[in-house]
C-alpha positions in Angstrom: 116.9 102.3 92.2 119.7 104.3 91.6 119.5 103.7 87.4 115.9 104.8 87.6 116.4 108.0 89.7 118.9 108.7 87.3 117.0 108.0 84.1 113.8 110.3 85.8 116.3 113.0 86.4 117.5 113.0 83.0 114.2 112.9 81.3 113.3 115.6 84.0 116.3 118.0 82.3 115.2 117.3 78.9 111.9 118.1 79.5 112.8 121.6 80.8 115.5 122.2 78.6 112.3 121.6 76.0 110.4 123.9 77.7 112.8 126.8 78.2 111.6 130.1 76.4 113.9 130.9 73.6 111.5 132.7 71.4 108.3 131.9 69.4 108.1 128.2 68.8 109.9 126.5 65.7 113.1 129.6 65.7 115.0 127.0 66.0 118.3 126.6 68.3 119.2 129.0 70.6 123.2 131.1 69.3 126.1 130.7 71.4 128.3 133.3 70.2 127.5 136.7 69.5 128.8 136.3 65.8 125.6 133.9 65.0 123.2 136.7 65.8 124.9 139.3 64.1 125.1 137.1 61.4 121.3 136.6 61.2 119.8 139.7 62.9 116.3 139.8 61.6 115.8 136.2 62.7 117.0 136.7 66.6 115.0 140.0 67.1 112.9 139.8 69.9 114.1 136.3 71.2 115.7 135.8 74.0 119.8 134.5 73.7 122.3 133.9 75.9 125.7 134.2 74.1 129.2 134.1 75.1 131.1 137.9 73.6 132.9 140.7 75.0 131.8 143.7 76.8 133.1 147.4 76.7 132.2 150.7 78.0 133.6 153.9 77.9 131.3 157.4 78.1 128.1 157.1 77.8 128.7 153.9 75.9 128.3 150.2 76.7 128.0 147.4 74.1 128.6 143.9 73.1 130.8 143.2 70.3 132.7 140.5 68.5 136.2 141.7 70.0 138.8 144.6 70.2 141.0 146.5 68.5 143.9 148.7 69.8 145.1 149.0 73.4 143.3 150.4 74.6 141.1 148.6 73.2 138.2 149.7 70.8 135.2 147.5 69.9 134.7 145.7 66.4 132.0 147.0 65.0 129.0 146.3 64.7 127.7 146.4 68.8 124.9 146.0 70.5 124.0 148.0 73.1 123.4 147.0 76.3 122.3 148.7 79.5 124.4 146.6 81.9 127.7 145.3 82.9 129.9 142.2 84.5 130.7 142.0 87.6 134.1 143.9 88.3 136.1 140.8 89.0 135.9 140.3 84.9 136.8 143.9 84.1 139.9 145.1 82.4 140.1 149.5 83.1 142.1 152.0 81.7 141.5 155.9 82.7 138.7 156.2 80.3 137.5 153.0 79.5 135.9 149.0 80.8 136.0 146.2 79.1 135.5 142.5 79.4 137.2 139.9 77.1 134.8 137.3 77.9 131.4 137.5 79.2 127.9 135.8 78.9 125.1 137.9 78.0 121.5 137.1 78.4 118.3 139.2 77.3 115.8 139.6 74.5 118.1 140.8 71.5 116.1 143.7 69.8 117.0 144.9 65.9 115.7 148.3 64.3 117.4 149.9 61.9 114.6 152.5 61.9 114.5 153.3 65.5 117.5 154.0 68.1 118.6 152.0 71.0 121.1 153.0 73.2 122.3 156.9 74.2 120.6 159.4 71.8 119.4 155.9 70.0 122.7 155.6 68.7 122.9 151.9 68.1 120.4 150.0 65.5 120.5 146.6 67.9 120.5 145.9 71.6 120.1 143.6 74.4 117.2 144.2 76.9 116.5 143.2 80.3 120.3 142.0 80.2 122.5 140.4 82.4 125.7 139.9 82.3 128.1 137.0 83.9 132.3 136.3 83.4 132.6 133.4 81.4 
């Protein structure tokens, strides 16, 4: 009984796993890293990802990027923005600035190079209806 509950529960986790919305039908896999959807922005717009990257905010910015430069640290361009954050517990701080080495992000990543997201539509990409966890 055992070997069957466990084959049903398997089948049961591929079936949802199947099922799970990551965009239109046939996009393919989902990204893991942040990299693969910079890499390939046209493709992921307006699909939902979740991808491990880094997080920073300062004044009226907060982004994803790739990783830092500098300490205090600045982000590689390009970002993403994003109208969240981690939890504090994953937070670095200076005086004037947040960031997060390592976070998952999850939302529908957008791309317009014609039209601004972000503060003042700054940023040509961004992540909406985020969340954010520590990875």
């Amino acid at each position: 009984m055992n070997a069957r509950r466990a084959m049903v529960t398997g089948l049961s986790v591929l079936w949802m796993a199947a099922c799970a919305d990551g965009g239109p039908a046939g996009d393919g896999p989902s990204p893991s890293t942040l990299r693969q959807v910079l890499a390939n922005r046209r493709a992921f717009d307006d699909r939902t990802v979740s991808v491990r990257t880094a997080y920073f905010s300062s004044f009226e910015v907060s982004v994803l990027t790739t990783g830092f430069e500098s300490h205090p640290p600045q982000p590689v361009e390009p970002v993403v923005w994003v109208d969240a954050a981690p939890p504090d517990r994953c937070m670095d701080r200076t005086r004037d600035a947040a960031w997060a080495q390592s976070v998952v992000a999850s939302g529908r990543f957008r791309f317009d190079p014609d039209s601004g997201f972000g503060h003042l539509g700054a940023y040509d990409m961004a992540l909406e209806d985020a969340t954010l966890s520590c990875a």
